[in-house]
Every structure is written in structure tokens, then in C-alpha cells.
Backbone as JSON Lines, residues from 0, in Angstrom:
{"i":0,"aa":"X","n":[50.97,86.65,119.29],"ca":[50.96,85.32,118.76],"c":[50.77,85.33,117.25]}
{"i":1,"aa":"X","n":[50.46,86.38,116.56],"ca":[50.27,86.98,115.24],"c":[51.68,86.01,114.4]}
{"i":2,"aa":"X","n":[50.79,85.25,114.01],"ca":[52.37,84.81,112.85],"c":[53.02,83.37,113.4]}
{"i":3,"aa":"X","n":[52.59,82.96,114.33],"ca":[53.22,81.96,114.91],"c":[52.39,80.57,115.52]}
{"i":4,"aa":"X","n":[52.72,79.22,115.69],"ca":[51.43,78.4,116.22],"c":[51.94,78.91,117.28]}
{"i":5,"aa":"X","n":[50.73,78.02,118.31],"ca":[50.66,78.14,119.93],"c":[52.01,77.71,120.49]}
{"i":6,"aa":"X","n":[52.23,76.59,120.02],"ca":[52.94,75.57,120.38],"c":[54.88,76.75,120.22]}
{"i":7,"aa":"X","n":[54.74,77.32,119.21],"ca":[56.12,78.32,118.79],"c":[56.36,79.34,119.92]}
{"i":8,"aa":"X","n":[55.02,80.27,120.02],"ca":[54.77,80.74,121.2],"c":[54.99,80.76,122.45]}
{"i":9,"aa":"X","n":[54.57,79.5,122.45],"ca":[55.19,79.15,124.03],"c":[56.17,78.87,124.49]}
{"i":10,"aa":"X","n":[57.18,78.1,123.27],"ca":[58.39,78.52,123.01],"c":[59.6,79.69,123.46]}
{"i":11,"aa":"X","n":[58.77,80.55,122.89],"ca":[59.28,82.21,122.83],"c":[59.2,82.53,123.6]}
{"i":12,"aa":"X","n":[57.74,82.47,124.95],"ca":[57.51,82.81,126.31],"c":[58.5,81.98,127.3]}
{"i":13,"aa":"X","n":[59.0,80.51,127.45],"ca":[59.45,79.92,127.94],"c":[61.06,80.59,128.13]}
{"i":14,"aa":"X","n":[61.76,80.96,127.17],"ca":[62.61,81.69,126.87],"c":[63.25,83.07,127.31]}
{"i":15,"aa":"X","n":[61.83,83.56,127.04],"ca":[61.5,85.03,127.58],"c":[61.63,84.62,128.93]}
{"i":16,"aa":"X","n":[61.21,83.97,129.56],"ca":[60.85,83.95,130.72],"c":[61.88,83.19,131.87]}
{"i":17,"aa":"X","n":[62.96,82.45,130.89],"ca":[64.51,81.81,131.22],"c":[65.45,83.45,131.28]}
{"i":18,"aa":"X","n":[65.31,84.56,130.71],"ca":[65.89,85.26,130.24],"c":[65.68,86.15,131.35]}
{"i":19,"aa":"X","n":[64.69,86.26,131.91],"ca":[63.94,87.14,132.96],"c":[64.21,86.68,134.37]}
{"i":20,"aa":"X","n":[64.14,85.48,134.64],"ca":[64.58,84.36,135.9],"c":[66.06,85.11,135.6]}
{"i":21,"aa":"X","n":[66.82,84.54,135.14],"ca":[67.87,84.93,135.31],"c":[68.68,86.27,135.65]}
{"i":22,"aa":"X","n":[68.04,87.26,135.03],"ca":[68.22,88.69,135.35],"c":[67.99,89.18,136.98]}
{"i":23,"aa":"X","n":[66.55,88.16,137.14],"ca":[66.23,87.84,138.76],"c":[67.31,87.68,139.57]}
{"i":24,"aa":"X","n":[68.03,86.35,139.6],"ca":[69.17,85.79,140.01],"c":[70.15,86.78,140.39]}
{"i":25,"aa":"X","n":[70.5,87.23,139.25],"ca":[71.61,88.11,138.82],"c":[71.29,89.47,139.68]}
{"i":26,"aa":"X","n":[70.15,90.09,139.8],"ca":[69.75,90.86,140.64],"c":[69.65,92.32,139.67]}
{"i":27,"aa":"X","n":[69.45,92.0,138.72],"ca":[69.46,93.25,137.61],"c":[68.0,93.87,137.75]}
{"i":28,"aa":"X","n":[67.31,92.68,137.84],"ca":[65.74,93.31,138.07],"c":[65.09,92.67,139.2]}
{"i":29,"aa":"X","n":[63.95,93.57,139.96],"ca":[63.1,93.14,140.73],"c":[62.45,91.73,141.02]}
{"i":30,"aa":"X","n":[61.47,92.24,139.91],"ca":[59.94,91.33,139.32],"c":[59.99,91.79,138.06]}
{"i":31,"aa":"X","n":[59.12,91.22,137.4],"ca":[58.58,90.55,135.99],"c":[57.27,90.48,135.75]}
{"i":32,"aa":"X","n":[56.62,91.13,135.06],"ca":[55.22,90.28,134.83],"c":[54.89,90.23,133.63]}
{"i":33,"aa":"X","n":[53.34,89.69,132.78],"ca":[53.81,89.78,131.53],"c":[51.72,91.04,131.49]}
{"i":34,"aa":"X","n":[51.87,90.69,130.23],"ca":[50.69,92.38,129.7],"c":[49.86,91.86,128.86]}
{"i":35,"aa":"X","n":[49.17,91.68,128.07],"ca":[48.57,91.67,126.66],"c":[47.51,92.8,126.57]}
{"i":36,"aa":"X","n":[47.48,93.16,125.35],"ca":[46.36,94.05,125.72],"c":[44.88,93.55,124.99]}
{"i":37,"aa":"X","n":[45.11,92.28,124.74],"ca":[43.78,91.36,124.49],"c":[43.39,90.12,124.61]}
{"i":38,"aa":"X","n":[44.58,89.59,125.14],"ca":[44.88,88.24,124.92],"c":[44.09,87.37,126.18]}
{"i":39,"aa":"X","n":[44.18,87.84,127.34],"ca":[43.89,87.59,128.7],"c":[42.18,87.79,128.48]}
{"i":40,"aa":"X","n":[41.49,88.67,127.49],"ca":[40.42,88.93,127.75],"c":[39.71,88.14,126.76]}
{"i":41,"aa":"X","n":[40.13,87.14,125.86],"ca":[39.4,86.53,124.74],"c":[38.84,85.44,125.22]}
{"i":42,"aa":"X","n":[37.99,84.89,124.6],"ca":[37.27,83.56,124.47],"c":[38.31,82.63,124.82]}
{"i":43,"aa":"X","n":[38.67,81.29,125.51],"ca":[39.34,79.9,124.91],"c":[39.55,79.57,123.91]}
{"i":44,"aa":"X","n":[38.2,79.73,122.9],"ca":[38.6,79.3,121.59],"c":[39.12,80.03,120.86]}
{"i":45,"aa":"X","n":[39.37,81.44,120.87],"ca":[40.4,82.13,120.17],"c":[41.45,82.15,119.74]}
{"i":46,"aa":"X","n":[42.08,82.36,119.0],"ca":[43.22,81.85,118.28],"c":[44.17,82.69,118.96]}
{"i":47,"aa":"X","n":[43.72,84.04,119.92],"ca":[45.06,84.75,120.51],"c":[44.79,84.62,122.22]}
{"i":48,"aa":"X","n":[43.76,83.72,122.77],"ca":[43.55,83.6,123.64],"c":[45.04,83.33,124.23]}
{"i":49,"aa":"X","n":[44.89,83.99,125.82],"ca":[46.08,83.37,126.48],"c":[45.95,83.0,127.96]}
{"i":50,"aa":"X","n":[45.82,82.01,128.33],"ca":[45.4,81.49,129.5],"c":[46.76,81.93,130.53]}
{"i":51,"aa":"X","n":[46.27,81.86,131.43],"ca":[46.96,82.18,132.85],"c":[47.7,81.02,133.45]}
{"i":52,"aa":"X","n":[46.81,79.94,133.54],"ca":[47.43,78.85,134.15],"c":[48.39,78.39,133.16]}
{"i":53,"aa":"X","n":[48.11,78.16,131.66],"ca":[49.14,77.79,130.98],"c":[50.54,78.35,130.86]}
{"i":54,"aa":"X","n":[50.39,80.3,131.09],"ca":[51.6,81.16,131.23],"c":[52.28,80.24,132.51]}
{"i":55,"aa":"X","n":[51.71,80.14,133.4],"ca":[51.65,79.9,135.14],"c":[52.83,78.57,134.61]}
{"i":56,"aa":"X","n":[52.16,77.5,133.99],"ca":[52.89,76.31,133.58],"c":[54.62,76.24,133.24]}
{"i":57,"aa":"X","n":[54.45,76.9,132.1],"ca":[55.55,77.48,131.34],"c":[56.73,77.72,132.41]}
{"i":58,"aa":"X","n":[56.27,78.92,132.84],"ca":[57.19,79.58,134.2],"c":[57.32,78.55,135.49]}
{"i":59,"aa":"X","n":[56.9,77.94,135.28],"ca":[57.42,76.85,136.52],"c":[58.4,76.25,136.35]}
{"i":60,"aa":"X","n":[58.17,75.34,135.06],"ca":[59.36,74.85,134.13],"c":[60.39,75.65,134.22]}
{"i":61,"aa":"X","n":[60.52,76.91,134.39],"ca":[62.05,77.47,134.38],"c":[62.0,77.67,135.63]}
{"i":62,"aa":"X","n":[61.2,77.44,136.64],"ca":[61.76,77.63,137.96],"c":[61.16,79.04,139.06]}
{"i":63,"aa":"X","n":[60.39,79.43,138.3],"ca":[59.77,80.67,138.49],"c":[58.81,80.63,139.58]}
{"i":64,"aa":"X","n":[58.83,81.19,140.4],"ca":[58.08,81.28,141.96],"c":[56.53,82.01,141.41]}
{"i":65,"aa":"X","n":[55.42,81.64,141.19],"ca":[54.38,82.5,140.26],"c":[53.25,82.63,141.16]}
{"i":66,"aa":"X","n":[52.76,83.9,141.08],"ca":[51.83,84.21,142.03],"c":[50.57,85.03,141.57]}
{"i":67,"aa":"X","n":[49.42,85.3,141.78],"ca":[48.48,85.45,141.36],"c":[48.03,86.72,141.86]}
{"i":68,"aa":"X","n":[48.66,86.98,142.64],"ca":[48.15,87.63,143.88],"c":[49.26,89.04,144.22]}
{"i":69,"aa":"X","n":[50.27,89.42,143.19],"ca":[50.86,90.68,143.61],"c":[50.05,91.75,143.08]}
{"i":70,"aa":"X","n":[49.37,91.82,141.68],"ca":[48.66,92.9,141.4],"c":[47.7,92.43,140.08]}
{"i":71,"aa":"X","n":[47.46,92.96,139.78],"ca":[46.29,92.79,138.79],"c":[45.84,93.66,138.17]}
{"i":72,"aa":"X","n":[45.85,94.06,136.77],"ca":[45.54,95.45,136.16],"c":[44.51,94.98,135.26]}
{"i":73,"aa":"X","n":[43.16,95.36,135.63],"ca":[41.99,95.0,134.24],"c":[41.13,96.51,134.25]}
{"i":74,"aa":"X","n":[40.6,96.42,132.87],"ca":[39.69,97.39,132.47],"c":[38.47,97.32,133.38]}
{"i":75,"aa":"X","n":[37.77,96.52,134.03],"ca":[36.59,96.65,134.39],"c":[36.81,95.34,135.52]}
{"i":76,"aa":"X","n":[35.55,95.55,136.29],"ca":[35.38,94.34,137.47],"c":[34.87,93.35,136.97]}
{"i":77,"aa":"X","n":[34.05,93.24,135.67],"ca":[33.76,92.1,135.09],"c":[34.73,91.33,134.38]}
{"i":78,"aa":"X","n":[35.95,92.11,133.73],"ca":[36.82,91.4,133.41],"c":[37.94,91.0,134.12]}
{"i":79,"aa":"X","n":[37.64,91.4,135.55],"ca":[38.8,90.62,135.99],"c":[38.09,89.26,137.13]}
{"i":80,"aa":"X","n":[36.79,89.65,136.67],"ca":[35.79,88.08,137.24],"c":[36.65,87.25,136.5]}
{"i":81,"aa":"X","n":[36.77,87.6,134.72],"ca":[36.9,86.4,134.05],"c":[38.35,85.74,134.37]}
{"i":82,"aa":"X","n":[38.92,86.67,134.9],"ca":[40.81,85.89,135.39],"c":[40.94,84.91,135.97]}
């Protein structure tokens, strides 16, 4: 999100994520998921915070079947309390 508002961002993810659905469709790829390697673990009020439900939002809007529940990769059991 370095360089960009929220609002641009989500933008770019929405996109990303039209771009990815479709490859779906098309049958080029499996699944999809997305990574950060800090973003998921910050405060709310952080300026690189990245919420789940809001990703979750986004991807609906393009149609995206979203699930919580295929896997989950965190550093520790306390941080994936915070998910």
C-alpha cells in the first residue's frame, strides 16, 4: 500500500482480483489467495493495516466464492487468534 491511499488500493486489489476470477473461469488456474507479510498482522489504525473482511468485500463484488476456511498460514497461534 506504500505510495498509494486506501481507497487506490483497493482499487488495484479489486482488479487484481477481476484478473484472477477470470483465469478461474478460464481454467488456467486452480485457486488464488492473497499474502502480506505484515499487513494482516497490524493494528486497525495502521496505515498498512489490511483487514480480511474488507479483502472478503472487494472479492465479492467481482463475484468471488470467499472462504475462510481452506488454509491459513501465520507465524504463531497468537497471531492467528488475531484473524
Amino acid at each position: 500500500m506504500e505510495g498509494s491511499s486506501r481507497e487506490d488500493f483497493l482499487v488495484r486489489v479489486q482488479a487484481a482480483l477481476e484478473f484472477l476470477e477470470n483465469a478461474v473461469s478460464d481454467g488456467r488456474i486452480g485457486v488464488y489467495g492473497t499474502a502480506t507479510w505484515n499487513g494482516y498482522r497490524r493494528s486497525p489504525g495502521s496505515r498498512d493495516y489490511l483487514s480480511l473482511a474488507e479483502l472478503d468485500e472487494v472479492a465479492r463484488k467481482v463475484g468471488a466464492r470467499t472462504t475462510t476456511s481452506e488454509s491459513s498460514s501465520c507465524p504463531s497461534i497468537s497471531e492467528c487468534r488475531r484473524l
